[in-house]
N, C-alpha and C positions, 0 to 999 in steps of 0.2 A: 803301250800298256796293253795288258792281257784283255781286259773289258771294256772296251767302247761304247759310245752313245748307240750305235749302231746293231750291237752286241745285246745290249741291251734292250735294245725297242724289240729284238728279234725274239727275246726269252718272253718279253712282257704279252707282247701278240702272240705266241704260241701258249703261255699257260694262261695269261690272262684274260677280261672278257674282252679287252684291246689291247691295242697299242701304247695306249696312255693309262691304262691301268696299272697304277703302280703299289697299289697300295692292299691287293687283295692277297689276301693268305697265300693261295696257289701262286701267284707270282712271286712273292717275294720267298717261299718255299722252294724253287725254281732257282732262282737266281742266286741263292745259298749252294745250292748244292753245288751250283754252276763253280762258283768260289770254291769251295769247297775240294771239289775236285783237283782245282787248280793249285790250289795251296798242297795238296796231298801230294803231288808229283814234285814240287817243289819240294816240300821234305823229301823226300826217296832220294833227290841230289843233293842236299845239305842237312845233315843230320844234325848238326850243333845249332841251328839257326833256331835261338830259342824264341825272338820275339813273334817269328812269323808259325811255330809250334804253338803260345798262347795262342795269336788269331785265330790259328785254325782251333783252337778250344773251344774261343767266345763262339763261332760261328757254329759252331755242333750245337753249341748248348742254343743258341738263338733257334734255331729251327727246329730242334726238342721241344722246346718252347710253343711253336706257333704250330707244329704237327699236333702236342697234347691239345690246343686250343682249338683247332680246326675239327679234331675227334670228338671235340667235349659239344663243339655246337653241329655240326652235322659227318656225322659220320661215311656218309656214301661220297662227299666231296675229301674227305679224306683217302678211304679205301682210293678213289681215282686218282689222286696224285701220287699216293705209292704205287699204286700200280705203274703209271706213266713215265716216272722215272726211275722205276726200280730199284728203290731203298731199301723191300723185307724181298726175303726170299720167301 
C-alpha cells in the first residue's frame, strides 16, 4: 500500500504539533494532499478509472473544506501551510 503507518506518523511529525497528532487541521491538510497527489498520478495512467476520479473529488472537496475553516479561525496558520506545501502560487 502507497500509505503506511510509517508514512504516516512521518507527515503527522512534520506538519503536526507531533507524532501523535492527528487531528489538527495542518496535519490532516498534509496528509490530503499527500493522497491527493497520489491519486492524481494515478489518474494520468488510468483515465477511465471513475471510482478512484470521485475519490479524488471527495478529497479536494474535504481539504477546501478544512483550508476555508483553518482561514476563517486563524489565518497566519493558514497562509503557513499554503506556503509549506505549495497549493497557491
Amino acid at each position: 500500500m502507497y500509505l503506511d503507518a510509517a508514512k504516516k506518523q512521518e507527515i503527522f511529525e512534520k506538519y503536526g504539533k507531533s507524532n501523535s497528532d492527528t487531528g489538527s487541521a495542518e496535519a490532516q491538510i498534509a496528509l490530503f494532499s499527500y493522497r491527493i497527489s497520489h491519486l492524481t498520478e494515478h489518474m494520468k495512467l488510468n483515465r477511465k478509472d471513475y471510482s478512484t476520479e470521485r475519490a479524488l473529488t471527495m478529497l479536494v472537496g474535504k481539504r477546501r473544506r478544512l483550508l476555508d475553516y483553518l482561514k476563517a479561525k486563524d489565518i497566519e496558520r493558514y497562509r503557513a501551510i499554503i506556503k509549506t506545501l505549495g497549493l497557491r502560487k
